[in-house]
Every structure is written in structure tokens, then in C-alpha cells.
C-alpha positions as CSV (number, residue, x, y, z in Angstrom):
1,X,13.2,25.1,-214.4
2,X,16.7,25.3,-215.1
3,X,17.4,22.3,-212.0
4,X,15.1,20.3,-214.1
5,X,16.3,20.3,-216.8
6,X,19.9,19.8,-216.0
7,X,18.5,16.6,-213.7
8,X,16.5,14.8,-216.8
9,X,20.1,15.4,-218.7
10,X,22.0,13.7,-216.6
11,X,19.6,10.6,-216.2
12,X,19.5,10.7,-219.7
13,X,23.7,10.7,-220.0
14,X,23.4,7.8,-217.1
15,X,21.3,5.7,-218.9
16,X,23.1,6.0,-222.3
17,X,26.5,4.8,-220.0
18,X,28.0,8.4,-220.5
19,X,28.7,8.3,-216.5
20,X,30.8,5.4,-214.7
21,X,29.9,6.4,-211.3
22,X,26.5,8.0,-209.3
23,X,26.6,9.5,-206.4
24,X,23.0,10.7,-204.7
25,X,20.8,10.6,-202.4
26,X,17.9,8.1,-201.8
27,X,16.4,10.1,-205.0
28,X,18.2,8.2,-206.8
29,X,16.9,5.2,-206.0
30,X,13.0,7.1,-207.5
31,X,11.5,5.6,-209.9
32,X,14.7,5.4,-212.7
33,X,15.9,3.2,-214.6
34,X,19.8,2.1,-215.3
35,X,20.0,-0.8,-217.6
36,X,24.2,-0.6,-217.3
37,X,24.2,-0.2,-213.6
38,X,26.4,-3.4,-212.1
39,X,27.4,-2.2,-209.0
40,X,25.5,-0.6,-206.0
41,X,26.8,0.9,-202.4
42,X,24.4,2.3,-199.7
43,X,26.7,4.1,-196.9
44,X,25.9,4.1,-193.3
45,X,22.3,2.2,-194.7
46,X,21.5,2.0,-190.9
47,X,21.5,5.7,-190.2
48,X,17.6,5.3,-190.6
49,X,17.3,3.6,-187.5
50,X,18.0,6.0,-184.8
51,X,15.9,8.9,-185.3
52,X,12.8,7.5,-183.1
53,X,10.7,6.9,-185.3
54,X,8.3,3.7,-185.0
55,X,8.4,3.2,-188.6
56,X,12.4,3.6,-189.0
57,X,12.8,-0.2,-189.5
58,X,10.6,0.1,-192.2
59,X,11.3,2.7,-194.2
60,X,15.0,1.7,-193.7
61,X,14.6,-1.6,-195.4
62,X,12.4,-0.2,-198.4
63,X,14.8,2.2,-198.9
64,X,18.1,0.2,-199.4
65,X,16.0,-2.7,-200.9
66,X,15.1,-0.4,-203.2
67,X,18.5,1.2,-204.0
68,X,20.2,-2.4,-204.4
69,X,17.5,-2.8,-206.5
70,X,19.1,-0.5,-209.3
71,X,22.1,-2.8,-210.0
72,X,21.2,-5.2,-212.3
73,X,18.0,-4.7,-214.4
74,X,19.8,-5.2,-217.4
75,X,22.1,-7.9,-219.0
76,X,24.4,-7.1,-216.6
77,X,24.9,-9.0,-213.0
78,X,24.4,-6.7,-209.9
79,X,25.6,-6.4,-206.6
80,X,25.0,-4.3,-204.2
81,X,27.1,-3.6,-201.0
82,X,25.8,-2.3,-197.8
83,X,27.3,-0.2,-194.8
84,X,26.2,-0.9,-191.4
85,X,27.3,-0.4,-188.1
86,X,24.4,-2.4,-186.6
87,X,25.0,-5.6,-188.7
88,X,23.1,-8.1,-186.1
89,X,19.9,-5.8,-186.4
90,X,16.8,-7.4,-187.9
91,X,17.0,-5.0,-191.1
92,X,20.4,-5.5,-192.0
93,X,20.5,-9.3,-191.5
94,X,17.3,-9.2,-193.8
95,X,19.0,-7.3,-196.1
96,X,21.7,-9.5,-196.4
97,X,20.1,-12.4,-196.7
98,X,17.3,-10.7,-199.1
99,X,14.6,-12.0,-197.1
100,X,11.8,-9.7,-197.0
101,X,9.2,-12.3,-195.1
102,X,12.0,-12.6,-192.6
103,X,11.9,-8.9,-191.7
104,X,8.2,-8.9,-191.7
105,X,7.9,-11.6,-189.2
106,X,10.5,-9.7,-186.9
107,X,9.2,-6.1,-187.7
108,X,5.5,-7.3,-186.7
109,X,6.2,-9.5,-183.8
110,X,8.4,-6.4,-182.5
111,X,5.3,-3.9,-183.0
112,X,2.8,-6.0,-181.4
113,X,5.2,-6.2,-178.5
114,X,5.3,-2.6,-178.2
115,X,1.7,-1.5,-179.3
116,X,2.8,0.3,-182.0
117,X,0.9,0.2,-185.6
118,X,-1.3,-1.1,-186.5
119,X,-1.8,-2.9,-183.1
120,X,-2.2,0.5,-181.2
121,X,-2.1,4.1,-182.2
122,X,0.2,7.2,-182.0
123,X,0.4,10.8,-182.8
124,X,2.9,13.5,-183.3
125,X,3.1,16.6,-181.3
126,X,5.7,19.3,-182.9
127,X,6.1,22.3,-181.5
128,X,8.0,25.0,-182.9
129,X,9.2,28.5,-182.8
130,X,11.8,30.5,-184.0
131,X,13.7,30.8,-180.8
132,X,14.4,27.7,-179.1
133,X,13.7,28.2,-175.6
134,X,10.3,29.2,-176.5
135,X,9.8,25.9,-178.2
136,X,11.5,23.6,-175.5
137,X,9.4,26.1,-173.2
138,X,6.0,25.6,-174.6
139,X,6.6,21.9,-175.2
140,X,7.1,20.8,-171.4
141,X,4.1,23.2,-170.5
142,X,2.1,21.1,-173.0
143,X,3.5,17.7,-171.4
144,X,2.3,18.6,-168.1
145,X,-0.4,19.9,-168.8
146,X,-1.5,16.0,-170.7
147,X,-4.8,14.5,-169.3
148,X,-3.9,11.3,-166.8
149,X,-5.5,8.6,-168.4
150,X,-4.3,4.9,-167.9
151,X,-5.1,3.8,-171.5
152,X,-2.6,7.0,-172.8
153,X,1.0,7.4,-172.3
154,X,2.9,10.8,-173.3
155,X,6.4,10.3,-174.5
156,X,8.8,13.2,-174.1
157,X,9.0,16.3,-174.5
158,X,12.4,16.0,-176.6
159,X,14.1,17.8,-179.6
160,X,12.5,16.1,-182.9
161,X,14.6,14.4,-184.9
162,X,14.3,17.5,-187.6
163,X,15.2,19.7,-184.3
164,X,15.9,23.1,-186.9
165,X,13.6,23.1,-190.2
166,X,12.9,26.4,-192.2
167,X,14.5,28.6,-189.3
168,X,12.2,27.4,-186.7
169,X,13.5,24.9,-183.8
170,X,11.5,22.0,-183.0
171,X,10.6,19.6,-180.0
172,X,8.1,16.7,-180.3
173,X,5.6,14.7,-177.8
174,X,4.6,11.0,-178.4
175,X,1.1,10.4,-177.5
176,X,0.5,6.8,-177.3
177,X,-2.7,4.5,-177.2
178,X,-4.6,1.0,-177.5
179,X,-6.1,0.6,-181.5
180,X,-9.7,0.9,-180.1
181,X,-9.4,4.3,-177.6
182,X,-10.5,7.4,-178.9
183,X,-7.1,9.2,-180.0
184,X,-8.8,12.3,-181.7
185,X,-11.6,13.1,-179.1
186,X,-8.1,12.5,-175.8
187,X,-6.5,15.3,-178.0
188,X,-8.9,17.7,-178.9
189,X,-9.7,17.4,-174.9
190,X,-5.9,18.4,-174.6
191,X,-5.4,20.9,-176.7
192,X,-9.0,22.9,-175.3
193,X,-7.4,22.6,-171.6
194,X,-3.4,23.0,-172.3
195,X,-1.7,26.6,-172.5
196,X,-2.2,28.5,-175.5
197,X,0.6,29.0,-177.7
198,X,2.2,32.9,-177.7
199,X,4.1,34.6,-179.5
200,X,5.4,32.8,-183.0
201,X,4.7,29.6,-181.4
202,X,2.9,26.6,-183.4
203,X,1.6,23.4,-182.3
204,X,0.9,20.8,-185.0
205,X,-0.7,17.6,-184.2
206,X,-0.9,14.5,-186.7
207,X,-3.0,12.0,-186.0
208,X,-1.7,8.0,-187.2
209,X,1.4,10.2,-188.7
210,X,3.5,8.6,-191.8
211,X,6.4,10.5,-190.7
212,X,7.5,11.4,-186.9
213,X,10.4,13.6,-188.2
């Protein structure tokens, strides 16, 4: 296609050092290659971080170790600068210092704290319809309507963090639970008992999920 096209000829025009300055997204920072790249800035790198999402940290320092990561392949020295507003937090202090074992120690020591993955389990409830109130509606009757069971604990409902996506407004429920409990079998128990969706209403539910967006 014609967006194709015009991308490949700009990386081409970037790599030949046609183009003094990029500015993208984190596709840039997708598989490419900039031999002449020297310099590398990543603004408001810790925006990541406060979407609730138990794997923000890590994504988050993938991401902007990654895009640093551009500067500097060639002959040419790199450096990379970073914009934070959180700059004591355990990613950007990693960052900084380039010290990925560092944020693995903190990032795992914080999971384990909090029985998040991989020492517990989680799904994603999202549920969605084109008019909000139906959405927000269907997603409280859903929370109440959660089985009491003291190895389980139901977070929200709340607007996801993609609250509007393809027309459609979205809240999401958290379902929490030890590694070894049954997950699948607490939901599908759920689901059979909780109120049926009407109208354009949709409930997804993703088990272990790699995104909570």
C-alpha cells in the first residue's frame, strides 16, 4: 500500500543520513537499523507506568531500553536522554544506570509481594458497548454478581485504561488468584451464573493476559 511504501522510503532516506532528526512513536524503536543515529530522546518515558497494568514496569523498561538502544550502532558515540517525572522509580533509576539485573531484582521481589505473575494469576474482564452507561452498567452487575471465594479477589469495576476503542466504551474487572487455583473453571462458573449481556453489550475474558489495556 501506498503508507507502505512511503514508510520503507523514509527508513531508507534515514539510514542513508538524508534526515537530521526522527520523530515517532515506539515503532520506531521496531526492528531498524540507524548506523548515523548519535543522539536519542524518549519523552515522558514514564507515561507507561500508570495505566494499571501489572506488567507496565516491564514493558516500560523494554521499551525505552530499546529506543536508547538506536543511538549508537554505528561508528558513531550514542546517547540517549530520558524524560521522567518519576525519576526515583525502580525503572528509571535502572534506566539510568543501565542496569537491567537491577530492575529484575526490584521488578520480581515487587511481584512476589503482590502475587502477581508468575507467582499468582490474573485475568482481564472488558466489557464494552457502544453507549457508556450500558458498559459501566453491565460491568458493576458482573462485579456483584462474582463468586465469594477466599482464594479470589475481584478488582474494580473501573474504566480500562483504553476506556474508548473502535467506538465502543470500555470498563474492565481484575480477577485475581494464587498460581495453583483453578482460574479458568472460578470463571466459566462466573460467567454461567452472572447476567447475560443485552443489547450490543460484549464481555471478553483473557485468561494470563499479555496486555490489560
Amino acid at each position: 500500500s501506498g503508507g507502505v511504501e512511503r514508510m520503507r522510503a523514509e527508513l531508507d532516506a534515514v539510514a542513508k543520513g538524508e534526515v537530521d532528526i526522527i520523530v515517532g512513536t515506539q515503532l520506531v524503536a521496531k526492528g531498524h537499523n540507524f548506523p548515523g543515529l548519535a543522539l536519542v530522546g524518549v519523552v515522558d518515558a514514564d507515561v507507561g507506568l500508570g495505566h494499571g497494568d501489572p506488567r507496565a514496569a516491564e514493558r516500560t523498561f523494554q521499551l525505552v531500553h530499546q529506543v536508547a538502544g538506536r543511538a549508537g550502532r554505528g561508528s558513531t558515540e550514542g546517547r540517549g536522554f530520558i524524560q521522567t517525572h518519576m525519576p526515583e522509580h525502580p525503572v528509571m533509576k535502572a534506566l539510568m544506570l543501565g542496569d537491567r539485573a537491577a530492575f529484575y531484582e526490584s521488578e520480581i521481589a515487587s511481584r512476589e509481594e503482590a502475587h502477581l505473575p508468575p507467582f499468582g494469576r490474573m485475568a482481564s474482564l472488558i466489557v464494552s458497548a457502544s453507549e457508556a452507561h450500558a458498559a459501566e452498567g453491565h460491568a458493576r452487575r458482573l462485579a456483584a454478581s462474582a463468586p465469594l471465594h477466599a482464594d479470589v479477589r475481584v478488582l474494580g469495576p473501573a474504566e480500562a485504561p483504553l476506556a474508548l476503542l473502535r467506538g465502543r466504551h470500555r470498563w474492565r474487572l481484575l480477577v485475581r488468584s494464587p498460581r495453583a487455583f483453578d482460574l479458568s473453571a472460578y470463571l466459566r462458573g462466573w460467567r454461567a451464573s452472572a447476567p447475560k449481556p443485552t443489547g450490543n453489550v460484549r464481555v471478553a475474558i483473557d485468561v494470563d493476559p499479555l496486555s490489560f489495556l
